[in-house]
N, C-alpha and C positions, 0 to 999 in steps of 0.2 A: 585155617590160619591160626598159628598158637600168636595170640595178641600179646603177652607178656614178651615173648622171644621176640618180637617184630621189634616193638618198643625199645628193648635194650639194644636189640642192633642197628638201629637207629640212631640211639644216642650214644653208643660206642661205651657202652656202661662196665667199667669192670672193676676188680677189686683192689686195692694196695693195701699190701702186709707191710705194717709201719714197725711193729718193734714187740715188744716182750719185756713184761714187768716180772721180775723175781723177788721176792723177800722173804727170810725166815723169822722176821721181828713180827710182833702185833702190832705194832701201833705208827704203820706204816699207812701212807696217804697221797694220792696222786691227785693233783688236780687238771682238769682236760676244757679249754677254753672255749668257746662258739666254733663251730667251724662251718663251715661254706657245704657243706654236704654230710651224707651219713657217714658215722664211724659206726665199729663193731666192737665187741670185747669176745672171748672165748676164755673158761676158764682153764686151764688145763690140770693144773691142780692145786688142792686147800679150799680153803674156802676163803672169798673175802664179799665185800659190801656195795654196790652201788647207788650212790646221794644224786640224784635230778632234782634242784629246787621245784619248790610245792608239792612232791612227793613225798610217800613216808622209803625207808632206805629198804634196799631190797637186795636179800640174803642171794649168795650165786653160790655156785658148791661145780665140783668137776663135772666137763660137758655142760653146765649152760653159755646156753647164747644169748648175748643180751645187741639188739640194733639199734641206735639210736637216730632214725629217720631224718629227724630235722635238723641234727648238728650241735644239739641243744649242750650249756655247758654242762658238765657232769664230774663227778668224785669217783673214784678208787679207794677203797681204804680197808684197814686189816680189820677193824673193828667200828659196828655205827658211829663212834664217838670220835676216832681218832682225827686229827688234825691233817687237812692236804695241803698237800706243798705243791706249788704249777709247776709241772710238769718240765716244762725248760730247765726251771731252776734243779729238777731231780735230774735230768741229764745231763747236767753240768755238772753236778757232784759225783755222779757215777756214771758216766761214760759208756757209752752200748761197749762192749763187745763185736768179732769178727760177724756171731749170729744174731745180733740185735738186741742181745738182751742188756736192759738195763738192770742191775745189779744191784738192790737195796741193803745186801748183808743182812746180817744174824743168821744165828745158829739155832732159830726155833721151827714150829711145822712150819714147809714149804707152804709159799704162796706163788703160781703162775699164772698170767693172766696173757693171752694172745691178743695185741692189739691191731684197728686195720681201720679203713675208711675205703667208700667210693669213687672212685673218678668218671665225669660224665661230660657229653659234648655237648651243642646244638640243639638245648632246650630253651622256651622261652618265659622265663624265670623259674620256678624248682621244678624238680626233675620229677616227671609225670607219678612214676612208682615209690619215690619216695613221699611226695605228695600227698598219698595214697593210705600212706601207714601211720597207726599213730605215734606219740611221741617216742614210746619207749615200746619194743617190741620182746619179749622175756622168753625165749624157748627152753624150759629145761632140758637139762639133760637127758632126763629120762621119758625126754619127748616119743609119741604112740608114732614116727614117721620112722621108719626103720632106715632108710633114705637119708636122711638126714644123721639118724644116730650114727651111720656109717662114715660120710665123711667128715663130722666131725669126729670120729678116734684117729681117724686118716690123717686130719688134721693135726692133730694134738701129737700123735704118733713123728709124723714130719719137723715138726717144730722143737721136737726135744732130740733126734740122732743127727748125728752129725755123719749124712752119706751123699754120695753123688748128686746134685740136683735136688738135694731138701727143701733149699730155701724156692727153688723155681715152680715147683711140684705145689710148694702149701702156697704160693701168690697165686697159682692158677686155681687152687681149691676155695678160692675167697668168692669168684665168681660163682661155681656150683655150690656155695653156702648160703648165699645169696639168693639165689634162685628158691631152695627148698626149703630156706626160712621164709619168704612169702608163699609157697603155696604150703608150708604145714599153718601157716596163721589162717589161709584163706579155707582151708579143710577143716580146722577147728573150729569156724563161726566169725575169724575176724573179732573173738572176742578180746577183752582188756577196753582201754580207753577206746568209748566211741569215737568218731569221725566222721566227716563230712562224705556225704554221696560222692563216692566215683567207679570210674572206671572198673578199677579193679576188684571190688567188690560185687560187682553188677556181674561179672566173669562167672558167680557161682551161679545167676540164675540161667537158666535151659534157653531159656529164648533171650531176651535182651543180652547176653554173653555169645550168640548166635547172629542175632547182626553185631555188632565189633567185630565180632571173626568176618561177617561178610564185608563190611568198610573195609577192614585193613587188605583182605587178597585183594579187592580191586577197588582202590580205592578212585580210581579215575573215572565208575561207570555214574552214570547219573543219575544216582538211588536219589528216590523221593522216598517220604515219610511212606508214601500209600507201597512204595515196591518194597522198603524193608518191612514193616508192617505183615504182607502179605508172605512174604520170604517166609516170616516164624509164626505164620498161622495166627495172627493178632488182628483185630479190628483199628483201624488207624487212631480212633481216640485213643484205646485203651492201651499200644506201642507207644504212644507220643508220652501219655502222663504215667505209664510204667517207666519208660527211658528215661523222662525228666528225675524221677524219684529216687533213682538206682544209682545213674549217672552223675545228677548235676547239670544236665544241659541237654538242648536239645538234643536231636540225631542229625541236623544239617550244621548245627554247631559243634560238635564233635567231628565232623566229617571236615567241615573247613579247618580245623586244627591238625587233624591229618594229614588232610592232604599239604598244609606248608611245612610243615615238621617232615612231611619226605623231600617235598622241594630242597630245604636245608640241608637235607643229608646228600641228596645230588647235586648242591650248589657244591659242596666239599668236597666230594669223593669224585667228580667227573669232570669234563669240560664241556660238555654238552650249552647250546648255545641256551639263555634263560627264556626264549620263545617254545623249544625243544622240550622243555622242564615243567614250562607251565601246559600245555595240551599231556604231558604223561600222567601229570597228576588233575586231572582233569577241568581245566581252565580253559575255555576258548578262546579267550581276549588275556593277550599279556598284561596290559592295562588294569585289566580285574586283577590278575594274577597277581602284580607286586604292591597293588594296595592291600591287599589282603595278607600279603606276606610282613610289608611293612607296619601292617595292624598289631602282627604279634611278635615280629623282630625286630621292632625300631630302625630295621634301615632295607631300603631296597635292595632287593635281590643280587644285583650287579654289586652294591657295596658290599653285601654282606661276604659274598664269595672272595673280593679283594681282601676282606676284612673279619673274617671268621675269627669269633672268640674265642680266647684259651680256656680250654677243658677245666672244666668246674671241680675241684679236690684236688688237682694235681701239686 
C-alpha cells in the first residue's frame, strides 16, 4: 500500500494554478497573505527573491520550486530590498489577462514566477502531509530527481504557449509536482528546517514505513502492537518506542485516526448506512465508532455526513 497516495485520495488532495506574476522592472514586490492551506511558487524565468518572516530572503533563479506547507505569509520581490505591495492591490492595478498573468510592466530582464496552492477535504484540522513538511520547502532547479526536473520544464513549458488545453494540462501537472516535491525532500534526508516526528518521515525507515503500508491495506483487521511488531520482525518494545519516535504516536493511535479519516471519506463519497461504515473500518460497536469519530470530527457521524465541510484552499 503506497501510504502517501492512499492519504491524498482520501482527502481528495489536489492542486490549483492560481495565476502568474510577470515583471521586467527590478524593484517590483508581491505581497502573499496567511492562507488556509499550501501555496507554491515555480519560477519560470529571471531571477527573483523570496521574504518568510524570521527567515534570511532566499535567492530562486529558473526551475526552482519553492512549497510553502503551512500557508505562511510570504514576499515576492525583484530584489532583497524592494518594497511589496498585497497582492490584491497588484491585481487591481494590473488586471490578469485571458492566461492569468498578472502584468507588472517594464522593459527590463524578465521576471516569471507560476503561482498555485492546495485544495483538500475531510481532514481533521491540517492536512496530514502538509503537516508533515516544514515551513518552507526550497527544491532547486537543478534538483538530482530527474522526475521532477521533467515536469517541471512540462510545466514551465505549458504555462508560457498558448495551445490547446495549456492551461488544463499545467492544473493537472500541479498534482504530479506535488507528489515529487515530497518524495525528492523525503529522498534527500527531509533535510532544511527540522520537524516534528511523523508519518511521513517514518516512510523512509524499512520496517516502521512497513506497518503504515500494513494499517492502511487493512486497516479494519485487529492489529495489535504484538501482530504489527511481529509483521516487521521487531520485538514489541523495541516497534512500540521505535514507532513513538519516527511517528509521533502510538501504533493504536495512529490506527484509530485511520481508521475515521476513512469512515469520513465513506461518510461523503457513499450512502452506506453509518453501522455498515463502522464494522468496514473496523469497529464493532457503532456506539464506539462515533465517539471516536466525534473525538477527532467534532460532530457525529450522521452529522457530519448531512454536514461535510467545504474543501480547505478552495
Amino acid at each position: 500500500m503506497d501510504v502517501l497516495a492512499d492519504i491524498m485520495a482520501a482527502t481528495r488532495f489536489t492542486g490549483v494554478l492560481l495565476n502568474q506574476l510577470r515583471s521586467g522592472r527590478p524593484d517590483w514586490g508581491c505581497g502573499i497573505a496567511p492562507m488556509p492551506t499550501a501555496g507554491f511558487h515555480l519560477v519560470a524565468e529571471g531571477v527573483c527573491w523570496l521574504r518568510v518572516p524570521g527567515r534570511a530572503p532566499l535567492r530562486l533563479v529558473p526551475g526552482d520550486l519553492v512549497l510553502l506547507p503551512h500557508g505562511d505569509p510570504h514576499e515576492l520581490t525583484g530584489t532583497p530590498e524592494a518594497v511589496a505591495v498585497a497582492y490584491p492591490d497588484l491585481e487591481a492595478a494590473h488586471p490578469p489577462g485571458r492566461e492569468g498573468v498578472v502584468d507588472l510592466g517594464g522593459d527590463g530582464p524578465v521576471v516569471r514566477v507560476v503561482c498555485g496552492k492546495f485544495a483538500h477535504e475531510g481532514t481533521a484540522g491540517r492536512h496530514p502531509v502538509l503537516a508533515a513538511l516544514p515551513r518552507v520547502v526550497h527544491l532547486p532547479g537543478m534538483s538530482a530527481d530527474p522526475e521532477l526536473q521533467a515536469t517541471v520544464r512540462l510545466m514551465m513549458a505549458e504555462t508560457t504557449r498558448r495551445r490547446p488545453g495549456a492551461q488544463a494540462l499545467a492544473t493537472r501537472l500541479t498534482d504530479v509536482l506535488f507528489v515529487q516535491a515530497v518524495r525528492a525532500w523525503l529522498e534527500r534526508g527531509a533535510d532544511g528546517e527540522p520537524g516534528e516526528p511523523s508519518w511521513l518521515t517514518a516512510l523512509r525507515d524499512p520496517r516502521i514505513g512497513t506497518s503504515l503500508s500494513l494499517m492502511h491495506e487493512e486497516p479494519q483487521r485487529a492489529w495489535t502492537v504484538e501482530g504489527l511488531a511481529r509483521a516487521v520482525t521487531m520485538s514489541r518494545a523495541a516497534f512500540a518506542r521505535r514507532f513513538k519516535d519516527l511517528v509521533g504516536s502510538t501504533p493504536l493511535a495512529y490506527l484509530a485516526e485511520l481508521r475515521v479519516d476513512l469512515a469520513a471519506r465513506l461518510l461523503r463519497d457513499t450512502d452506506s448506512p453509518v453501522g455498515d461504515i463502522a464494522r468496514s473500518v473496523g469497529y464493532a460497536s457503532e456506539f464506539a465508532f462515533s465517539r471516536a469519530f466525534s473525538r477527532r470530527h467534532g460532530l457525529p457521524p450522521g452529522r457530519y455526513r448531512r454536514h461535510v465541510p467545504a474543501p480547505v484552499g478552495t
